[in-house]
PLY file of the C-alpha trace (Angstrom):
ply
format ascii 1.0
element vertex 402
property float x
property float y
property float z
element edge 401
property int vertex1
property int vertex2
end_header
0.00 0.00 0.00
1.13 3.74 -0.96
1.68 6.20 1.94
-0.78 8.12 3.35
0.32 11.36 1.77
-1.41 9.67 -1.44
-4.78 9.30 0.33
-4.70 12.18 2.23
-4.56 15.48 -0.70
-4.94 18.84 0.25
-7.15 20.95 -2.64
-10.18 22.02 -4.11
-13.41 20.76 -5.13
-15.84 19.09 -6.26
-14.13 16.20 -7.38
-10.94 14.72 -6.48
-11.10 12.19 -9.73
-12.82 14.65 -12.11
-11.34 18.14 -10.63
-8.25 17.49 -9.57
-6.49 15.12 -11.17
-7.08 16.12 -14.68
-6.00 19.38 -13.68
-2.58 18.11 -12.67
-2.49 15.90 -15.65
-2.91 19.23 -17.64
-0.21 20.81 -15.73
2.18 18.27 -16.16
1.26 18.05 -20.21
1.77 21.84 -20.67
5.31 21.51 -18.53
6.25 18.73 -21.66
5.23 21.05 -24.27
5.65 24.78 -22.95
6.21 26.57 -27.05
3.01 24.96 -28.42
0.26 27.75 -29.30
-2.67 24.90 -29.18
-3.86 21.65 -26.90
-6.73 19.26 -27.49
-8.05 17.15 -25.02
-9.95 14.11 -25.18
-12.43 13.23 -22.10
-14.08 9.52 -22.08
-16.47 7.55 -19.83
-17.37 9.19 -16.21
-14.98 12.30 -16.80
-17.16 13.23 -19.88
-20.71 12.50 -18.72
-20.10 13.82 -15.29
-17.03 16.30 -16.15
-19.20 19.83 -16.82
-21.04 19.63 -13.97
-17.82 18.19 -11.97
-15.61 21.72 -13.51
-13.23 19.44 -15.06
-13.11 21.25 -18.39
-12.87 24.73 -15.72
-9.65 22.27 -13.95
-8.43 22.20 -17.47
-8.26 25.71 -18.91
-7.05 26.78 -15.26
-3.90 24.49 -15.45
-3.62 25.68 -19.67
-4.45 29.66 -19.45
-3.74 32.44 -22.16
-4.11 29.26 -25.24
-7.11 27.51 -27.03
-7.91 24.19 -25.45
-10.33 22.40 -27.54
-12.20 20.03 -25.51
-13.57 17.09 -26.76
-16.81 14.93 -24.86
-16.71 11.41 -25.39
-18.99 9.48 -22.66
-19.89 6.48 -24.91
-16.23 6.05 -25.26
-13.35 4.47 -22.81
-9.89 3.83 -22.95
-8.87 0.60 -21.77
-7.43 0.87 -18.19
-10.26 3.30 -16.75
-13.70 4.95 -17.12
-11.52 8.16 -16.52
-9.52 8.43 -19.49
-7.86 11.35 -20.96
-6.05 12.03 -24.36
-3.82 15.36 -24.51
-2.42 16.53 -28.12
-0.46 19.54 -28.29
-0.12 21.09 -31.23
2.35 24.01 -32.72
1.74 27.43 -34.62
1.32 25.36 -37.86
-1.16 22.84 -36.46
1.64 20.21 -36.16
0.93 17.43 -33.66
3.63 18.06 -31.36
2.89 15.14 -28.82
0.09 13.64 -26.78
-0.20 11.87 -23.34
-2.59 8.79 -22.03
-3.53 9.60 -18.90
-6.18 7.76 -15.98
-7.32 9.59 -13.03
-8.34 6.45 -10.90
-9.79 7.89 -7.57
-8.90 10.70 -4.81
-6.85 13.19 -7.15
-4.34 10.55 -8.13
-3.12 9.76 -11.85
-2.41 6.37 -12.85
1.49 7.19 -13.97
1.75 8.36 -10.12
0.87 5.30 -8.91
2.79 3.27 -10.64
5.54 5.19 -9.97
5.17 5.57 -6.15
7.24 2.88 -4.25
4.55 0.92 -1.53
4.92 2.43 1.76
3.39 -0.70 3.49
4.07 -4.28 3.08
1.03 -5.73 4.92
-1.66 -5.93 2.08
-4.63 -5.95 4.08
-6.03 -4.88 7.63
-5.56 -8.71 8.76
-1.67 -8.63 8.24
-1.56 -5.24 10.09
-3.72 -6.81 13.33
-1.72 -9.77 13.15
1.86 -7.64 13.06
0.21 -5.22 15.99
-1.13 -7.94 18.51
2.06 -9.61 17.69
4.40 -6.42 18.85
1.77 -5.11 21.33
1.42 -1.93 19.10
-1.57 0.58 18.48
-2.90 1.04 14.77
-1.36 4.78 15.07
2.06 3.31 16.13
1.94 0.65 12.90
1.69 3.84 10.64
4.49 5.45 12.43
6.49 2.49 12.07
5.96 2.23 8.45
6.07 6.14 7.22
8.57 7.54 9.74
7.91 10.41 12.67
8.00 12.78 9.12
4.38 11.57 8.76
3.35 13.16 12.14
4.11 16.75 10.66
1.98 16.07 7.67
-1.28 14.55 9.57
-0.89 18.13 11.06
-1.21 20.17 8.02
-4.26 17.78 7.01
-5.86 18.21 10.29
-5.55 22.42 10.13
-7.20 21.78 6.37
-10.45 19.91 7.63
-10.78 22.46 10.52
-10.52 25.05 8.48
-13.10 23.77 6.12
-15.49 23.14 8.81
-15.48 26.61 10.29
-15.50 28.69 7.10
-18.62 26.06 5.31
-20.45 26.96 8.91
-20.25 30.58 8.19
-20.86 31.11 4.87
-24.74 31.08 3.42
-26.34 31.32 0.09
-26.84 28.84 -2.67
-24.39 26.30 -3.81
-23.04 26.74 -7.38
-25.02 24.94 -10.18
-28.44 24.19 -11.96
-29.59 23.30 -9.00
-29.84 25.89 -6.97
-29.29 24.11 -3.71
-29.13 26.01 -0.63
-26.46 25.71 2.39
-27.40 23.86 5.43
-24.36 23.85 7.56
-25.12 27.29 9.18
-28.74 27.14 10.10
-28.65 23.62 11.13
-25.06 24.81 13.47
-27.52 28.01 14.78
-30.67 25.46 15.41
-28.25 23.07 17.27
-27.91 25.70 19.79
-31.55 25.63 21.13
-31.42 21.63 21.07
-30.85 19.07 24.16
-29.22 15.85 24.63
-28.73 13.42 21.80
-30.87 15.25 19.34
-28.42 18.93 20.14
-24.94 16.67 19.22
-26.76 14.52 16.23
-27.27 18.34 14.94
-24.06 19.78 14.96
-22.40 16.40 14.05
-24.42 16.63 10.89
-24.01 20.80 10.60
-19.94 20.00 10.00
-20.47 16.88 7.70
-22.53 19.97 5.74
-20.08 22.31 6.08
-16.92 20.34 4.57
-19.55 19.43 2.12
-20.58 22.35 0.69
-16.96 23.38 0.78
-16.52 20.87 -1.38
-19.56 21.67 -3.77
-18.45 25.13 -3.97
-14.57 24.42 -5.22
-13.18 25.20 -1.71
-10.35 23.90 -0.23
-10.69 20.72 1.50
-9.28 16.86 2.15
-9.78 13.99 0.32
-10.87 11.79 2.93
-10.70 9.28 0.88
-12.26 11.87 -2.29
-13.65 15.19 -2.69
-16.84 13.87 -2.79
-16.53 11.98 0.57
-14.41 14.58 2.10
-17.25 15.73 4.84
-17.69 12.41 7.00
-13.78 11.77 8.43
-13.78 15.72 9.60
-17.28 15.68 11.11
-16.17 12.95 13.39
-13.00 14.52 14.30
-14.20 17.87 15.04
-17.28 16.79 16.77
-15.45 14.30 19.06
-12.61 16.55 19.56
-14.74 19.14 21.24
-17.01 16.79 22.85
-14.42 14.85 24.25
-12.02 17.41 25.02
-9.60 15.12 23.17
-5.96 16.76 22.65
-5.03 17.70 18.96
-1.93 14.26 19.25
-4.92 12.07 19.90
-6.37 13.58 17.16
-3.86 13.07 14.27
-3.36 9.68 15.66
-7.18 8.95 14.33
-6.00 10.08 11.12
-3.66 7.89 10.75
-5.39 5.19 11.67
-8.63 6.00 9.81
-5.99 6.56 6.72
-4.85 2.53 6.77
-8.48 1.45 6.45
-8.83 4.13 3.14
-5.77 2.85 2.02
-6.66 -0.72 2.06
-9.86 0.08 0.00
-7.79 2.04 -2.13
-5.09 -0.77 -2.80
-7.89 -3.76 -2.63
-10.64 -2.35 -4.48
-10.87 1.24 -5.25
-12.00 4.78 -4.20
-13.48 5.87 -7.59
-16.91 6.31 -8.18
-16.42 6.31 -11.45
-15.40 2.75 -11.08
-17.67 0.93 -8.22
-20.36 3.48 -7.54
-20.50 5.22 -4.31
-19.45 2.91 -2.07
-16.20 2.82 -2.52
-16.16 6.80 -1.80
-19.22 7.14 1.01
-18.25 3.92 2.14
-14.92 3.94 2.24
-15.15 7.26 4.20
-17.83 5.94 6.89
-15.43 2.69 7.74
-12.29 5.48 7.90
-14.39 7.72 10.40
-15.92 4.95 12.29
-11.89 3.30 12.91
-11.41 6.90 13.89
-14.11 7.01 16.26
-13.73 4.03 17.68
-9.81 4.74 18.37
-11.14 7.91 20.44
-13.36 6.25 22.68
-10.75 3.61 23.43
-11.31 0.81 21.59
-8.67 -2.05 21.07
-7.65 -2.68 17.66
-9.84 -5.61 16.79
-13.13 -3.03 17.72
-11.46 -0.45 15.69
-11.48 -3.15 12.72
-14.92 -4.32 13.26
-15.99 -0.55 13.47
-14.87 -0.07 9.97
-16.21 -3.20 8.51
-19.46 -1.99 10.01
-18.97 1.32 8.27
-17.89 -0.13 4.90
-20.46 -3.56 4.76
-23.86 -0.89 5.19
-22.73 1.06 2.44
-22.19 -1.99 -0.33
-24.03 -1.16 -3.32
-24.58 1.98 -2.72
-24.89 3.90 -6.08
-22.71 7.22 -7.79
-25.54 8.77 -9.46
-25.16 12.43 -9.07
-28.09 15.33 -9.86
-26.96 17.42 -13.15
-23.61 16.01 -13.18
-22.99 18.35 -9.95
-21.66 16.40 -6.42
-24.55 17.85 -4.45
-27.33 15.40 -4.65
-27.83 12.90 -3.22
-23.27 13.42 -2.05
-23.75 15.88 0.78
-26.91 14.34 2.37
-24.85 10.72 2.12
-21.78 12.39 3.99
-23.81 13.20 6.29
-25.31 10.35 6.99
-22.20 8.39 6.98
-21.03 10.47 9.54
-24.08 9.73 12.04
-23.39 5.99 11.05
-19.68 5.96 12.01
-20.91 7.12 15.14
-23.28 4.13 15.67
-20.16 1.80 14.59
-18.51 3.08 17.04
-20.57 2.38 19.71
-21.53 -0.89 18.71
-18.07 -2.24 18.48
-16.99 -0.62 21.92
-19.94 -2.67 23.04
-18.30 -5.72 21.45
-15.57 -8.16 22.19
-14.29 -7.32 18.96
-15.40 -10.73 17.14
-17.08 -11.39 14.13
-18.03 -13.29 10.94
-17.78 -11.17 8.69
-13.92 -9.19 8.21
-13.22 -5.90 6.78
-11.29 -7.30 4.19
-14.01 -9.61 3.25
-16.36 -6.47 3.13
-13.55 -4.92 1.07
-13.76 -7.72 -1.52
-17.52 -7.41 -1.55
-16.71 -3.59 -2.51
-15.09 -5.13 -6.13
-17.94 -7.97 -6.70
-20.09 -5.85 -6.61
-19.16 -3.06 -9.02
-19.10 -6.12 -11.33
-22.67 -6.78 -11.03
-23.48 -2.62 -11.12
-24.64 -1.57 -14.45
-22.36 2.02 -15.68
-25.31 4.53 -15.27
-24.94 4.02 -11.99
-20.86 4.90 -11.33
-20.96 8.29 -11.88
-22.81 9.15 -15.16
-25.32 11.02 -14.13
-27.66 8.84 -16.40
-29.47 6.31 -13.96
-31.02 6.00 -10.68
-31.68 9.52 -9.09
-30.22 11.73 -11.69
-32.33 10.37 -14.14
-35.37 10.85 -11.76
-34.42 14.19 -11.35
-33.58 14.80 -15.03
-36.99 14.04 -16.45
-38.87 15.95 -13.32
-36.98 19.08 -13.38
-34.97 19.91 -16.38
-37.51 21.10 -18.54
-37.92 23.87 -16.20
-34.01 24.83 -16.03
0 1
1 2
2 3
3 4
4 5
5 6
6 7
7 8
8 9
9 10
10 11
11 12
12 13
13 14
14 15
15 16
16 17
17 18
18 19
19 20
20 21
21 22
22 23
23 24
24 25
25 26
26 27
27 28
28 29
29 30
30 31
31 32
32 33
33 34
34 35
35 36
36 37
37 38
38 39
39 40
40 41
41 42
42 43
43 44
44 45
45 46
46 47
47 48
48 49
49 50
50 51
51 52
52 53
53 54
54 55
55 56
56 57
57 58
58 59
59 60
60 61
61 62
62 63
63 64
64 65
65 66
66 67
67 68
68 69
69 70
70 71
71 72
72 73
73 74
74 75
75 76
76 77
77 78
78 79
79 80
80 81
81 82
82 83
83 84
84 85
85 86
86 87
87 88
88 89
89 90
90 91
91 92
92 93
93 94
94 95
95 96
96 97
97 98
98 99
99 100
100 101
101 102
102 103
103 104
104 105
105 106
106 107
107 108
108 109
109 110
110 111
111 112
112 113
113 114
114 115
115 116
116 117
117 118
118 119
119 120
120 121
121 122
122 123
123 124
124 125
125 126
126 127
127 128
128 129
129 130
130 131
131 132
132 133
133 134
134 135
135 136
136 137
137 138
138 139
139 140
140 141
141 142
142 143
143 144
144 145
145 146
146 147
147 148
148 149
149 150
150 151
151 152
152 153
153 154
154 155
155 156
156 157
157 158
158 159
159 160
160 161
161 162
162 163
163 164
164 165
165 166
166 167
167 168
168 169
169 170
170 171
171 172
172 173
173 174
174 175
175 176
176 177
177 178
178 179
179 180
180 181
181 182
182 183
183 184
184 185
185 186
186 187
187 188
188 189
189 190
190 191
191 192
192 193
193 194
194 195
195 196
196 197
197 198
198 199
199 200
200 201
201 202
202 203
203 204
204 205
205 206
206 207
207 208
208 209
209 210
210 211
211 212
212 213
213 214
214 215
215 216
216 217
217 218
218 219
219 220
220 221
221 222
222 223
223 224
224 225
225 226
226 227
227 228
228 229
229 230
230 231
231 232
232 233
233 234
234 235
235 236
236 237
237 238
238 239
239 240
240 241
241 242
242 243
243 244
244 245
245 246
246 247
247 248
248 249
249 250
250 251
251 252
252 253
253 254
254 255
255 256
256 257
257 258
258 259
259 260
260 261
261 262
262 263
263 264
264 265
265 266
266 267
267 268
268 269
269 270
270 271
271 272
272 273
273 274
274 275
275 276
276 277
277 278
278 279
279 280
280 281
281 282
282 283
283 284
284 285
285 286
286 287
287 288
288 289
289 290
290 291
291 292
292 293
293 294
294 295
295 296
296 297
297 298
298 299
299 300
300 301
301 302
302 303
303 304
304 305
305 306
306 307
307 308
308 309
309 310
310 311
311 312
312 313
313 314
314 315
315 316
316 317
317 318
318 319
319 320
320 321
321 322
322 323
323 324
324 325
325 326
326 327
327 328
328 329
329 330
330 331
331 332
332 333
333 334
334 335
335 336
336 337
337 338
338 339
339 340
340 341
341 342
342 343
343 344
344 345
345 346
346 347
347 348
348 349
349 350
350 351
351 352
352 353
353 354
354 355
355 356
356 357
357 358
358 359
359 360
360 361
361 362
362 363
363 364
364 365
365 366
366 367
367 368
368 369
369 370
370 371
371 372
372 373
373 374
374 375
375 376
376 377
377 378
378 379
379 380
380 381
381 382
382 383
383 384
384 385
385 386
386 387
387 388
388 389
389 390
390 391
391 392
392 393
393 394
394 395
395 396
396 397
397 398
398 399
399 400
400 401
């Protein structure tokens, strides 16, 4: 498995896969060819049916300014490795072809050459090697990553942790409507405000939820924010961790240590199955994020490391087969409601396996397997194409009136 400084990416919305990464693969193409006066790119699969409402011809001309970018939509089309393909052609003053690039943006901002090229961090394959290594040396989850990435590590968790925080407090201040067709308005301030005039369970379930909105709608408006493991999940790890920070009174060390341990549970869905939407709907996203925040949680309230596991399996096996089918191509609807949900449900993980011995049937890595069968039974308009499930609901009640 990579290090967590691949999971963990520092940037803007909406979309780690469709925002981000082609906008680095743009960056890097113009760096190859700075003298040529033209560029075409090619989009295929999920990048073009989702990519407009996603910005990722906006990522595009950002990382290419001052020259003509003709951008080409293919969604019926795919290259061969991934759904998110992407063809670059530069061209000179006389229309010459002066080179092109094959890229893949496979999940959470990263680009298929990166991976390749990034030496594994972690030997252990799976969360059942790790347990075994850390009940065999008596070691915590947090300590494993330590182990494996160096103190270095500790500096970087840091500079993630400032990022969520500071996307929770500015998406509770700032109001209006989100960007896009559909005109959806921000929650995370009122429902922060109504939380004040709340009691008990119902008062924390509100302002849990109000930061799983902010990060959110961060997100939706091209903010910066963490992939956590993506863009489009980046609300549900920072709820917890904020909410459980200040409820708990828990010190900022505890806190990165989470992180890290919420990060080898991403990473193992990452490695093992995958973190794109694109490629096995919206549980490997949602669901990925939910099992990383409910390990998280679950470290907090001092749970050994075989609850922490069963937390996350939790998290991960009650979001299989969920669907990517975003409204208008945007990652509002249903994405922000889901995160936070998820976040409420890591909670509940939490509890449970605290409540637990720590045993049973069912593993996270078998859930994580699970994640793969079933994007092979999941038909494509329903990993991130906009064209089944509640985006096509949507499209034929609606759009005639946008």
């Amino acid at each position: 498995m990579k290090t967590l400084r691949e999971l963990y990416r520092i940037g803007t919305g909406p979309s780690s896969s469709h925002t981000m990464a082609p906008r680095n693969a743009a960056l890097r193409f113009v760096e190859r060819y700075p003298e040529a006066t033209s560029f075409r790119v090619v989009l295929y699969g999920s990048l073009a049916a989702t990519g407009k409402g996603h910005l990722t011809d906006v990522a595009i001309h950002q990382a290419i300014p001052k020259r003509p970018v003709d951008i080409v939509w293919c969604p019926d089309e795919e290259l061969p490795l991934h759904t998110n393909g992407m063809h670059f052609e530069a061209f000179d003053s006389d229309e010459n072809c002066m080179g092109t690039l094959e890229e893949y943006s496979i999940g959470g901002g990263v680009l298929l050459s990166d991976h390749e090229e990034t030496e594994d961090a972690y030997p252990e394959k799976n969360i059942e090697e790790i347990l075994v290594l850390c009940e065999q040396e008596g070691i915590a989850f947090w300590e494993y990553v330590l182990r494996r990435e160096g103190e270095g590590i500790v500096g970087f968790l840091s500079g993630v942790w400032e990022a969520m925080q500071a996307a929770i407090q500015s998406g509770i201040e700032n109001q209006g409507v989100l960007p896009g067709n559909a005109k959806l308005p921000r929650k995370a301030h009122s429902l922060y405000r109504k939380s004040r005039g709340l009691i008990s369970g119902l008062k924390e379930d509100a302002l849990l939820s109000s930061y799983a909105y902010a990060v959110s709608e961060e997100n939706a408006s091209g903010h910066q924010i963490v992939t956590a493991p993506t863009c489009g999940a980046s609300g549900v790890l920072p709820a917890i961790l904020y909410f459980l920070k200040n409820k708990l009174e828990i010190p900022d060390q505890d806190v990165l240590r989470a992180i890290a341990t919420a990060g080898l549970f991403g990473n193992t869905v990452k490695s093992n199955a995958s973190i794109s939407g694109a490629y096995v709907g919206c549980q490997g996203e949602v669901g990925a994020a939910c099992a990383m925040a409910a390990a998280a949680a679950a470290q907090l309230i001092g749970c050994s490391p075989r609850q922490i596991e069963y937390a996350a399996e939790m998290g991960l096996e009650h979001h299989l087969g969920l669907t990517c089918d975003p409204v208008l191509g945007l990652v509002q609807i249903p994405c922000i409601e889901r995160n936070v949900h998820a976040a409420l449900r890591a909670i509940d993980c939490a509890h449970l396996a605290a409540l637990s011995d720590g045993v049973h049937a069912i593993s996270f890595d078998d859930a994580v397997s699970v994640v793969l069968e079933t994007d092979e039974a999941m038909a494509a308009d329903f990993k991130e194409t906009s064209s089944g499930g509640l985006a096509k609901i949507y499209r034929k009640r609606y759009c005639s009136e946008l």
